[in-house]
C-alpha positions as CSV (number, residue, x, y, z in Angstrom):
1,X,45.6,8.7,39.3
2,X,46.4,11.1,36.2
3,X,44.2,12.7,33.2
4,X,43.9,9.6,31.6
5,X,42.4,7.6,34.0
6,X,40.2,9.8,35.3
7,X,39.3,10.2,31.5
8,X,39.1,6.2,31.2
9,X,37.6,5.2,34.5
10,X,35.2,8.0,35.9
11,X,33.9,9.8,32.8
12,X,30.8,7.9,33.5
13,X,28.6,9.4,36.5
14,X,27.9,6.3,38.5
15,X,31.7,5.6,37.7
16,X,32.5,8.9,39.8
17,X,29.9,9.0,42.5
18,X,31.1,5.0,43.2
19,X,34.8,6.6,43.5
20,X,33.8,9.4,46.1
21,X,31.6,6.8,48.1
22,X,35.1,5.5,48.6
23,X,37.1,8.2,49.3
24,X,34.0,9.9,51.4
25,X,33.0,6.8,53.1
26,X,36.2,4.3,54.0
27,X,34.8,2.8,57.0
28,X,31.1,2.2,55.6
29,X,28.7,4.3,54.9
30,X,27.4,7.4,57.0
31,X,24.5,9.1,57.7
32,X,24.9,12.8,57.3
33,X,22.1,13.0,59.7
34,X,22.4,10.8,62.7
35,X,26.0,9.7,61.9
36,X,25.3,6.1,62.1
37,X,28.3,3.8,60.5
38,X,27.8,0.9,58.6
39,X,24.2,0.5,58.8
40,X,22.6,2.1,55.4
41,X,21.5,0.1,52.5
42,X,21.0,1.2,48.7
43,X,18.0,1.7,47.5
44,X,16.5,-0.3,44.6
45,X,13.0,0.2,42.8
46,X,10.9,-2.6,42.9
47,X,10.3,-5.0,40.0
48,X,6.5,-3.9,39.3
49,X,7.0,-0.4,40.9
50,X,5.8,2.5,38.7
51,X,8.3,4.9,40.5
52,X,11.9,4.6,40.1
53,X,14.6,5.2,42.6
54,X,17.5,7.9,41.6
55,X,21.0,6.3,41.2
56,X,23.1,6.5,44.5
57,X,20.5,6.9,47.0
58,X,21.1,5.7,50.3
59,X,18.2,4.9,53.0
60,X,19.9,5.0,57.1
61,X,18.8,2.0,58.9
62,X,18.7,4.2,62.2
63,X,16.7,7.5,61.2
64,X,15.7,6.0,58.2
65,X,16.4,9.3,56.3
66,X,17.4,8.6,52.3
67,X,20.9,10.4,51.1
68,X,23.6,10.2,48.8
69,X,27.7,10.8,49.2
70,X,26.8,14.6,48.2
71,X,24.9,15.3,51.4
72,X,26.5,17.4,53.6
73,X,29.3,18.1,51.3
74,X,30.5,21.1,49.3
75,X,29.1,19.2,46.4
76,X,25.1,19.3,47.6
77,X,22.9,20.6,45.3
78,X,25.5,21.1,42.6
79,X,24.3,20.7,38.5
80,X,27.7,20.0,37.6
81,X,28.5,16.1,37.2
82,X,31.1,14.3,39.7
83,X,33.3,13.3,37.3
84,X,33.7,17.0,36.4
85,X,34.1,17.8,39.7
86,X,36.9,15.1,39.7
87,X,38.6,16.5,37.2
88,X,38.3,20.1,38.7
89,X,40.0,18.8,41.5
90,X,42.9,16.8,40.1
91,X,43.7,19.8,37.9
92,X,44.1,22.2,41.1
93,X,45.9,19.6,43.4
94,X,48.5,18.6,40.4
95,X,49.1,22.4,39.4
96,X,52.8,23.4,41.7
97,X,50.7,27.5,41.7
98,X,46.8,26.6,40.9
99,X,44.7,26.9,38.5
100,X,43.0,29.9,37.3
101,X,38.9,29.9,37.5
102,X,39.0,31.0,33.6
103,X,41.5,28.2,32.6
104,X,38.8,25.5,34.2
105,X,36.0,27.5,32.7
106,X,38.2,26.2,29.3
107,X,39.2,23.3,30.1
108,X,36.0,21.8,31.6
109,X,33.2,23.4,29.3
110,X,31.3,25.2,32.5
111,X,30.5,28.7,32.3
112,X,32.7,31.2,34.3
113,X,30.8,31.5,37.3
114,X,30.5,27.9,38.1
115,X,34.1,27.5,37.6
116,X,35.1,30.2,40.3
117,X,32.1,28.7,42.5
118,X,33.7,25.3,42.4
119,X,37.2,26.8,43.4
120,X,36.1,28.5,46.2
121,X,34.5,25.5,47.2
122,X,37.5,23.5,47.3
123,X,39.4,26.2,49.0
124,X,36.9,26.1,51.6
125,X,37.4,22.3,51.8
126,X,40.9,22.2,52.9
127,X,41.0,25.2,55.2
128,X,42.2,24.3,58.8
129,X,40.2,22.8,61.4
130,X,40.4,24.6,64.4
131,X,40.9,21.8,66.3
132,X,44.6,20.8,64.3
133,X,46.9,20.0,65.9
134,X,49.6,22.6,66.9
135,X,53.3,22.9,65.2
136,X,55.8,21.9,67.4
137,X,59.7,21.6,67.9
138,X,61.4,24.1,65.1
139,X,58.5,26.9,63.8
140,X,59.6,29.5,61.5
141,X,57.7,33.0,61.3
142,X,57.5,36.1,59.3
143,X,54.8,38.6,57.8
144,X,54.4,39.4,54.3
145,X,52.1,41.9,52.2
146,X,49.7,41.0,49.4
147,X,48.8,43.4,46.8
148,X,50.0,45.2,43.5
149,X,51.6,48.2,42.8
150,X,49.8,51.7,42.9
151,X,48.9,53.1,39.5
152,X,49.9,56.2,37.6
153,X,46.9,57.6,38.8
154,X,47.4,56.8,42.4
155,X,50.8,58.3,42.6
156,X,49.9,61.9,41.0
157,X,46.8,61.7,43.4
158,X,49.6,61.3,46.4
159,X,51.9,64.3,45.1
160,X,50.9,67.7,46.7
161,X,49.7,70.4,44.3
162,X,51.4,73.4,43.7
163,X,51.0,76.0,46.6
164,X,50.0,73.3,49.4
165,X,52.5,71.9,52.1
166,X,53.1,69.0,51.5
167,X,51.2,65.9,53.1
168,X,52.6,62.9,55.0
169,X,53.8,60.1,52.2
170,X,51.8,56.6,52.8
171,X,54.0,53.0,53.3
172,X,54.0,51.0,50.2
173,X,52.2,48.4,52.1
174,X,49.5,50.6,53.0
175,X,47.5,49.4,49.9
176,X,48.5,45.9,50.6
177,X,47.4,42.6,52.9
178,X,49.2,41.4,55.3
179,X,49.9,37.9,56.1
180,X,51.5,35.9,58.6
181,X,53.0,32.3,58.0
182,X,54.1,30.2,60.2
183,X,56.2,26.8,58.9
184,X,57.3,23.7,61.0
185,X,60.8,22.5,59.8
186,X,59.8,19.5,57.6
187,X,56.3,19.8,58.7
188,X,53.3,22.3,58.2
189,X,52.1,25.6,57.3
190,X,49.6,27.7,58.7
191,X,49.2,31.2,57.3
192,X,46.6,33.9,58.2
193,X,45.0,37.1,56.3
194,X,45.1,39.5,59.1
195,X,43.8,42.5,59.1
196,X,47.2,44.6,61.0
197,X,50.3,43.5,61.8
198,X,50.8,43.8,65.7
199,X,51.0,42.1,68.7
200,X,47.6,41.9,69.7
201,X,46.4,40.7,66.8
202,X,49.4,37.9,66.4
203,X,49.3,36.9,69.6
204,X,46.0,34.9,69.8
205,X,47.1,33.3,66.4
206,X,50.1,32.0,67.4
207,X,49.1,31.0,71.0
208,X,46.5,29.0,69.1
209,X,48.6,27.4,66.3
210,X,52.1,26.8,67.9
211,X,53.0,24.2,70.6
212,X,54.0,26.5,73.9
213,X,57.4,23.9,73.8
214,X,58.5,25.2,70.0
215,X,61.6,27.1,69.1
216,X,60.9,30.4,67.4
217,X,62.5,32.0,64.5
218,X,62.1,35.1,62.8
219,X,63.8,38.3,61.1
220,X,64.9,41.3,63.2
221,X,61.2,42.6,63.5
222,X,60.2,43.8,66.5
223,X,56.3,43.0,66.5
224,X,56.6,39.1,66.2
225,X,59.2,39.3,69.0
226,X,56.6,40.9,71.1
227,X,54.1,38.3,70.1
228,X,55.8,35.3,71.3
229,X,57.1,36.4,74.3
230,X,57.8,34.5,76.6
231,X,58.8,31.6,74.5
232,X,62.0,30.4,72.8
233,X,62.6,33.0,70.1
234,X,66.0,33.6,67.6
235,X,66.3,36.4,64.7
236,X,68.4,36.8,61.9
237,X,69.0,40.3,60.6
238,X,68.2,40.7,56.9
239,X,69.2,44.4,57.1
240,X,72.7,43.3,57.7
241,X,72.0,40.3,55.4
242,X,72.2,38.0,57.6
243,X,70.2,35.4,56.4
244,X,71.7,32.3,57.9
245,X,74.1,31.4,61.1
246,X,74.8,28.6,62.9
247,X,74.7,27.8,66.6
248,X,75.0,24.9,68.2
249,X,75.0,23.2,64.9
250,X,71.4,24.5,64.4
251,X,70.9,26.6,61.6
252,X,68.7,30.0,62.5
253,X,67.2,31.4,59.3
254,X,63.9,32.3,58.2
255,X,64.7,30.5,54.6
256,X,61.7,27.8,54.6
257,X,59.0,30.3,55.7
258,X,60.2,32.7,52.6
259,X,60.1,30.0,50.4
260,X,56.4,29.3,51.3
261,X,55.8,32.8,50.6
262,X,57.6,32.6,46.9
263,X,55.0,29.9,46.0
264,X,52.3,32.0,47.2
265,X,53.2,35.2,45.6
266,X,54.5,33.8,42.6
267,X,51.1,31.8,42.5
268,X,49.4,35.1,42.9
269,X,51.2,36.9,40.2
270,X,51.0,34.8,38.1
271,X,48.2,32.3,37.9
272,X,45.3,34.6,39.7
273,X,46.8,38.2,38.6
274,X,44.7,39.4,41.6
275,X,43.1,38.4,44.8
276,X,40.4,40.3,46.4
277,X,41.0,40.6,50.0
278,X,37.5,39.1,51.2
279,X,38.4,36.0,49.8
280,X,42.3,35.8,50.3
281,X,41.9,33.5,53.1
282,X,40.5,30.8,51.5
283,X,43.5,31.2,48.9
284,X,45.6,30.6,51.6
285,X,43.9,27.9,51.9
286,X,44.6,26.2,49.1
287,X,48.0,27.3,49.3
288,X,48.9,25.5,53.1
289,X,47.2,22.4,51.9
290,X,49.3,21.8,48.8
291,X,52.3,22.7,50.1
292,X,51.4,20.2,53.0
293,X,50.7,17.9,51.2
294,X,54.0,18.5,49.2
295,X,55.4,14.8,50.1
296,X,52.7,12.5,48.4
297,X,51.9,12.0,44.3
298,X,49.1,14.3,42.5
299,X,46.5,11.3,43.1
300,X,47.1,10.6,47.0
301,X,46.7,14.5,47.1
302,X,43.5,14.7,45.2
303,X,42.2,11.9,47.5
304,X,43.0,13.2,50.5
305,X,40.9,16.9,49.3
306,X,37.8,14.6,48.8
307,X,38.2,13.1,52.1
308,X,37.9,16.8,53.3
309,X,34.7,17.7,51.6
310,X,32.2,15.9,54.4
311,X,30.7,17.9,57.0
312,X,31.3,21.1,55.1
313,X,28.8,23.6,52.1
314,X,29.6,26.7,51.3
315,X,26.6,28.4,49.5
316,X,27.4,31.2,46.8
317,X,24.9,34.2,48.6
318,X,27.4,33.3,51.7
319,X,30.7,35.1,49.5
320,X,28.8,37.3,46.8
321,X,26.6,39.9,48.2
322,X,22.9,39.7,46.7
323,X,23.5,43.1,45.3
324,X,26.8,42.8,44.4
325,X,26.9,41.7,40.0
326,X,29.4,39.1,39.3
C-alpha cells in the first residue's frame, strides 16, 4: 500500500469502509455490542420500501442491534470520510518522525482542529495494553528530559538583583519532562511520561513492564539501580565515557535505548516544535508503535494501526477542557 493506491483504490467511501471491514473484522464480523462472531448480516432496503438503508449497516443476528465497522472505534461519530482517515494514517505510519497536525490540515483539506483531533486519536490507538506482554531476556534502560530551553526572559528572572543574596540556581531539567524507556535487544519499547524520576515512582513501571528473568542495563545512575533491585543489573559509565564493554562476549551499553530517544527528540524538535506535557504520553505513543513496528513495510504497518482502533473512542471534551480555547 502507497499514495497511489490508496488514491486509486479507496478514494471512493464504500471503497474504504469495505477495506477497514477487513482489517477491523478478519475473522467475520463483530458485534460491538454482544461480541458475537460471524453471525451479522448487511442490511438491504427492500424493493417497494419508501425508507432506505445507510451504506454499511450491519444488523447482529444475536442482539439484533444494527452497526457499522465505525462502532466502537476511534472513528465513531466522525464527519471526516474513511478514505481520508486512510490517508491520515498512512501518512503518519510511513513518516521515520511523524507528521505535524498542520502539515495534514494541508495535505488533506480538513480544518486545523480536526487534523490534531484525528492525531490524537491515532496516538491513542496504538498505546499499550496493559495486559502486553512483558520484555524479556536483554532490557536496556535510561531516563531522558523533554522540553526546550529557557528564554531570555526566564534567565534574567533567575539572576538575583542587585543588593539581594543570591538564591539557589534551578537544574536545567527542572522546566523539563522526564521520561523513562525501556528497549528489549531486537525487540520492543515501552516508554513512560512520568511525573519524577525516583525509585518509587520507577519501580511499579518496571515491575509491570519487564520480565522478573531479564538482564538489566543502564548508565551509572543511581535511581534506576535502586529500582530494579533485586534483579540482574550492569552500568556503563558515560562520565568516564564508557559507552561500551564487553564481558563474556556480551556487549553492556545503553546504545539501543539512546537511539530510541534520538528518534524521539529529533521527532520532537523537529516535526512538533513542542509538546504539551498533558498530552506527551500519547506522543510516546506513537513513537513505541513505530519504532515497533520498525521491521515491516509502510502498508503492513498502517494495517496493523487499524487493527488497533476496535474497542477503543477518545472524545475531544476528554483532552481539551470545556473552558480551555483551542
Amino acid at each position: 500500500m502507497n499514495l497511489n493506491s490508496i488514491a486509486e483504490k479507496y478514494s471512493d467511501p464504500n471503497a474504504a469502509r469495505e477495506f477497514f471491514e477487513k482489517q477491523c473484522w478478519p475473522n467475520g464480523t463483530v458485534c460491538p455490542f454482544c461480541g458475537l462472531v460471524g453471525e451479522s448480516y448487511r442490511l438491504k432496503a427492500k424493493p417497494d420500501s419508501k425508507a432506505p438503508v445507510r451504506a454499511g449497516v450491519w444488523k447482529c443476528g444475536g442482539c439484533r442491534k444494527q452497526f457499522t465497522v465505525t462502532k466502537g472505534t476511534i472513528f465513531e461519530d466522525s464527519h471526516i470520510p474513511l478514505s481520508t482517515w486512510l490517508m491520515a494514517i498512512h501518512l503518519i505510519c510511513a513518516s521515520k518522525k511523524g507528521m505535524s497536525a498542520h502539515q495534514l490540515h494541508r495535505m488533506l483539506g480538513v480544518t486545523y482542529k480536526s487534523a490534531w483531533f484525528m492525531v490524537h486519536r491515532l496516538r491513542y490507538a496504538v498505546a499499550h495494553s496493559p495486559l502486553a506482554e512483558q520484555l524479556t531476556g536483554i532490557v536496556e534502560m535510561d531516563e531522558t528530559y523533554i522540553g526546550g530551553k529557557r528564554t531570555k526572559k526566564q534567565r534574567l528572572a533567575l539572576k538575583p538583583k542587585t543588593g539581594e543574596r543570591d538564591i539557589d540556581q534551578p537544574m536545567t531539567t527542572d522546566n523539563k519532562q522526564p521520561v523513562l524507556a525501556m528497549v528489549q535487544r531486537g525487540g520492543e519499547v515501552r516508554s513512560h511520561h512520568v511525573q519524577r524520576v525516583n525509585s518509587a515512582n520507577l519501580r511499579p513501571i518496571i515491575w509491570h513492564d519487564v520480565e522478573y528473568g531479564a538482564r538489566i542495563m543502564t548508565d551509572s545512575g543511581t535511581v534506576l539501580h535502586g529500582a530494579i533491585h533485586p534483579r540482574k543489573h550492569d552500568q556503563v559509565n558515560h562520565k568516564r565515557e564508557e559507552y561500551g564493554r564487553y564481558e563474556g562476549g556480551l556487549c553492556i551499553s545503553t546504545n539501543t535505548v539512546e537511539g530510541f530517544f534520538s528518534l524521539l527528540k529529533r521527532g520532537i524538535i523537529g516535526t512538533y516544535h513542542h509538546v504539551g506535557s498533558q498530552h506527551l504520553h500519547r506522543y510516546l505513543s506513537e513513537f513505541d508503535f513505530r519504532y515497533n513496528t520498525r521491521k515491516i513495510t509502510d502498508g503492513e504497518r498502517s494495517c496493523r494501526l487499524i487493527a488497533k482502533t476496535s474497542g477503543k473512542r477518545l472524545m475531544y471534551k476528554d483532552i481539551v477542557p470545556e473552558k480551555q480555547a483551542f
